[in-house]
C-alpha positions as CSV (number, residue, x, y, z in Angstrom):
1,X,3.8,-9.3,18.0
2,X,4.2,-8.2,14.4
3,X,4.7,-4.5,13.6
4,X,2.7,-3.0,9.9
5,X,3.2,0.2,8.3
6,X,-0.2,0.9,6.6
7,X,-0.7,3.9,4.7
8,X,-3.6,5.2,3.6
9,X,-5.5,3.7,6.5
10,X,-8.0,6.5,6.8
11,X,-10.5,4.9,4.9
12,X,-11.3,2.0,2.0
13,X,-9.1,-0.9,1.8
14,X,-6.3,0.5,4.2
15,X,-9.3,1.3,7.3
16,X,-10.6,-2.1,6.7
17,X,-7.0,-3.8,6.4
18,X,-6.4,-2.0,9.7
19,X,-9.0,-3.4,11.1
20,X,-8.9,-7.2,10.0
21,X,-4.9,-6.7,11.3
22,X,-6.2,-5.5,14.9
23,X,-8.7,-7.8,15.3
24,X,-6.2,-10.8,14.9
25,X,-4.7,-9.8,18.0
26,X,-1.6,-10.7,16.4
27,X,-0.6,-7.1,15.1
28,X,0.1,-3.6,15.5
29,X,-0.9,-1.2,13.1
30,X,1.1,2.0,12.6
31,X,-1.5,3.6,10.8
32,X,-0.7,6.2,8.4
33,X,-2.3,9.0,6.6
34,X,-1.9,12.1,5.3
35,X,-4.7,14.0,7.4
36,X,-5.3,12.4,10.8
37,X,-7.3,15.3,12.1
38,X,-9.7,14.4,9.6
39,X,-9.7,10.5,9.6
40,X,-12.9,10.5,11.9
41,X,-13.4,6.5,11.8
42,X,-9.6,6.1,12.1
43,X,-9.4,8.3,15.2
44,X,-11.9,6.8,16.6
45,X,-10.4,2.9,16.2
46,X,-7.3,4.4,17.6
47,X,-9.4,5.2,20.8
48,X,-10.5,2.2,21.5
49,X,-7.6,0.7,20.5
50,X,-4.5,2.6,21.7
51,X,-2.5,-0.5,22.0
52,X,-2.8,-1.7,18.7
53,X,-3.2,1.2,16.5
54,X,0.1,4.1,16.5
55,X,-1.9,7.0,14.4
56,X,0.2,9.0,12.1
57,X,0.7,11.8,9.7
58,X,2.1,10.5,6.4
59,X,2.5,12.8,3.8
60,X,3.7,10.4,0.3
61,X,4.5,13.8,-0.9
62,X,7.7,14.7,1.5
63,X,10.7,12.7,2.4
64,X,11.8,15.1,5.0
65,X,8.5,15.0,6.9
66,X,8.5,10.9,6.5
67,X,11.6,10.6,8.0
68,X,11.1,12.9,10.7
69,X,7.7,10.6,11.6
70,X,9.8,7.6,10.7
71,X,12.3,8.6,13.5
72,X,9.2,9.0,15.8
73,X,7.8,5.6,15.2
74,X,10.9,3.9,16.0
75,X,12.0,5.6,19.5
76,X,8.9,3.9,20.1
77,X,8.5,0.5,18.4
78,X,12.1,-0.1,17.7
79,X,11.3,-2.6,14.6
80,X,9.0,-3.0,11.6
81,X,8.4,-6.2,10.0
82,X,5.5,-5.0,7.2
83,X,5.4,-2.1,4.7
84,X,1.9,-2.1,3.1
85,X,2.0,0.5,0.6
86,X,-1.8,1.3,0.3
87,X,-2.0,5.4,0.0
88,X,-2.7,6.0,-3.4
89,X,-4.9,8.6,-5.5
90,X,-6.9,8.5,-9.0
91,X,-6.9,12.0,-9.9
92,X,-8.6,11.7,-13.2
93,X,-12.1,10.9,-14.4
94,X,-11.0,8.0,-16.4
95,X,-12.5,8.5,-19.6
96,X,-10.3,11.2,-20.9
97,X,-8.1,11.1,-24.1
98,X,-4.4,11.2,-24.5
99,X,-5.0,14.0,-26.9
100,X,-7.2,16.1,-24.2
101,X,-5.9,15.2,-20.5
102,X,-4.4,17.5,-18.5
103,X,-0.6,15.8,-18.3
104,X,-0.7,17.2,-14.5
105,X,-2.7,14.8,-13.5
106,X,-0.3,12.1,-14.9
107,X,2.4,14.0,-12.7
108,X,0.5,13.9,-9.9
109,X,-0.6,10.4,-9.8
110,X,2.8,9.0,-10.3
111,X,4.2,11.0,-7.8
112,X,2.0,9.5,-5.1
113,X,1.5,6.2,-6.3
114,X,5.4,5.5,-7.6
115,X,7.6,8.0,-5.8
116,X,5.2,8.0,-2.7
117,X,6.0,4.3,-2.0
118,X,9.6,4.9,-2.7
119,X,10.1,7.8,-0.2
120,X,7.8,5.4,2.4
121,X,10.3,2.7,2.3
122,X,13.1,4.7,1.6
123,X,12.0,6.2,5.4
124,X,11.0,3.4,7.0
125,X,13.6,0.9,5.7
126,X,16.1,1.2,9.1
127,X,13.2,-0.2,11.0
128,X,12.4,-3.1,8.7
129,X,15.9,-3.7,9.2
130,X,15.4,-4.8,12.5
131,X,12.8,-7.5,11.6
132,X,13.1,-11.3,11.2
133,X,11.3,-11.4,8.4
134,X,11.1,-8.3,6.3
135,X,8.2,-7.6,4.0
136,X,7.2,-4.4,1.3
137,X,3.6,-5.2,0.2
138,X,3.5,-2.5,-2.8
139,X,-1.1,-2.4,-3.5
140,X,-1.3,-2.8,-7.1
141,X,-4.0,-3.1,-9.5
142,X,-4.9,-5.3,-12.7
143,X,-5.0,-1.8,-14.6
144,X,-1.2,-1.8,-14.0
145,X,-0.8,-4.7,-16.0
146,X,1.1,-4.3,-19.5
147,X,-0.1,-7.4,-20.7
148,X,-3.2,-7.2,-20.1
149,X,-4.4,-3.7,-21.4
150,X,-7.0,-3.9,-23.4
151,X,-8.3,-0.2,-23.4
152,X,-7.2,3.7,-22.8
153,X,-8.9,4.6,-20.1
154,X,-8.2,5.8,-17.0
155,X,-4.1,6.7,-18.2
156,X,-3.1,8.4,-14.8
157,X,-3.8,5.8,-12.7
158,X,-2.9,2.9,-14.8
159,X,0.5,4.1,-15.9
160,X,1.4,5.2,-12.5
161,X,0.4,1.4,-10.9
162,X,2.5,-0.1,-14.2
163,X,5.6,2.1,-13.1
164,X,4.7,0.6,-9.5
165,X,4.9,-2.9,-10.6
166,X,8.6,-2.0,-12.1
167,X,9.4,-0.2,-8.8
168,X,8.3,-3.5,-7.0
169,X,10.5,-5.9,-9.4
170,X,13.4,-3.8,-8.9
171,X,13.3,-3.2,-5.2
172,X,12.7,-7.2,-5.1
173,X,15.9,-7.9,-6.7
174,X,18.4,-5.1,-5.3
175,X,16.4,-6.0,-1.4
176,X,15.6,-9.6,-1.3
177,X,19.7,-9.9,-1.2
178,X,19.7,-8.5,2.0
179,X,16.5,-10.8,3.1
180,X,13.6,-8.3,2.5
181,X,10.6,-9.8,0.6
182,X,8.9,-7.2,-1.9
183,X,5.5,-8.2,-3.5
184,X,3.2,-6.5,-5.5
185,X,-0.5,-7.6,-4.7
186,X,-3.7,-6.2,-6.4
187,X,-6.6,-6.2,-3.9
188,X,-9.3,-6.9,-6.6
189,X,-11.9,-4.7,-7.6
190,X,-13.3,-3.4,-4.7
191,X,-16.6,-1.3,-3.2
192,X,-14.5,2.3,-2.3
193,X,-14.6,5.8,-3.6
194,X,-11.8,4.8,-5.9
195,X,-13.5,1.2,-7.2
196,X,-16.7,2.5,-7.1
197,X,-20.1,1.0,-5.8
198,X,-20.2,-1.5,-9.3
199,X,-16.9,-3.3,-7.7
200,X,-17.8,-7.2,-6.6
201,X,-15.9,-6.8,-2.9
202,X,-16.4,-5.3,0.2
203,X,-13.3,-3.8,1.3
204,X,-13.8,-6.2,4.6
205,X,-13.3,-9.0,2.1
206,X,-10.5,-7.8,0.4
207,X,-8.6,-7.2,3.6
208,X,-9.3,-10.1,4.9
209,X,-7.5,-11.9,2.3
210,X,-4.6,-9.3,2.2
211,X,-4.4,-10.2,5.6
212,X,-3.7,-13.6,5.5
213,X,-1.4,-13.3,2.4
214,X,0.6,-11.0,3.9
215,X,1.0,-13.0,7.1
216,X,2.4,-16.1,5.3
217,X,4.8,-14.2,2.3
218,X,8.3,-15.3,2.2
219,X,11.1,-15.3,0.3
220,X,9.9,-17.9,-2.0
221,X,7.4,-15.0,-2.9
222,X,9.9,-12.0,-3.7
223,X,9.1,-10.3,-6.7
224,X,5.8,-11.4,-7.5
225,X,2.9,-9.9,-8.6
226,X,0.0,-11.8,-6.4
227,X,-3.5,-12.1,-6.2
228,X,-5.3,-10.7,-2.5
229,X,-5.5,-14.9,-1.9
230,X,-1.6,-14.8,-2.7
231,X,-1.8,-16.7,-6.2
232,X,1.2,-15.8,-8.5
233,X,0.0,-16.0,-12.4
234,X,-3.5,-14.3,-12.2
235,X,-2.1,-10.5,-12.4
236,X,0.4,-10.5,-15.4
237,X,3.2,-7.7,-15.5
């Protein structure tokens, strides 16, 4: 039985992932967010499915507190063989210009979507240790691609998820030397509060297909920046 670390698993993509992983009856989820008291459809998952689902508090915002819960998960699961870096936020409207935008906002993305992932893995990594086959799945987005920015808007987000993709390259080559494969996938454009109700997928269909990427990566797929069907080439740096 295979062990993931979701975060962000309170609702969207990371609630459905959760629930395409359970389902499978091949995986536990430790499912992490950064209010469980609130995460009503979480909660209630985690009731019916105690033996699959380990419900957390993870706060991307404090190492001390991630390590602290990180120490918790493993006096009780030992290992972990999947990272899925899902919690992220869009602070900003998405329209705004360079020469108007609150630069907070900028902060504060980054923060949680670069240095969020970091301190996850960073706190988790002694349990991935104990895995035979290690991975970091780092949720990226098409509008963290360099190459392929055609436009200004939404600057918090995008340059936050184009710092992520560096983060992901990096980790790739400094980790994959010690057997850990680190991937940077982009779910598509999906139906949540983030993609909006215009998005072309259900977050059931992009988990499904995160799902069964994830299940097969390998070290043939370190440092790549892959599609939700796993497809290397389609999302350029």
């Amino acid at each position: 039985m295979e062990i993931y670390l979701v975060t962000g698993a309170n609702r969207g993509i990371g609630l459905a992932l959760t629930q395409e992983l359970i389902a499978s009856g091949k995986v536990v989820v430790i499912a992490g967010c950064r209010n469980p008291e609130a995460a009503v459809d979480l909660k209630q998952l985690a009731r019916e499915r105690p033996d699959a689902i380990d419900l957390i508090r993870c706060d991307l915002a404090n190492e001390q507190t991630l390590r602290s819960v990180a120490e918790e998960v493993r006096e009780r699961r030992r290992k972990l063989d999947v990272i899925v870096n899902n919690g992220a936020i869009m602070p900003e409207k998405g329209d705004e210009s360079i020469l108007e935008i609150d630069l907070s906002l900028v902060s504060n993305a980054f923060d949680t979507n670069v240095l969020g992932q970091a301190r996850v893995v960073r706190a988790f990594y002694p349990m991935l240790t104990e895995s035979d086959r290690p991975r970091i799945v780092n949720v990226s987005s098409a509008l963290g691609s360099i190459s392929d920015r055609e436009g200004y808007d939404y600057y918090p987000y995008a340059i936050s998820k184009a710092a992520l993709n560096m983060l992901t390259r990096s980790m790739a080559f400094e980790l994959g030397q010690k057997g850990v494969t680190v991937v940077a996938i982009s779910p598509g454009w999906v139906r949540t509060d983030m993609g909006g109700q215009a998005a072309p997928l259900s977050p059931q269909e992009s988990a499904r297909s995160l799902a069964a990427t994830i299940e097969k990566l390998g070290p043939a797929h370190n440092g790549q920046f892959l599609s939700r069907d796993g497809k290397s080439g389609e999302y350029l740096w």
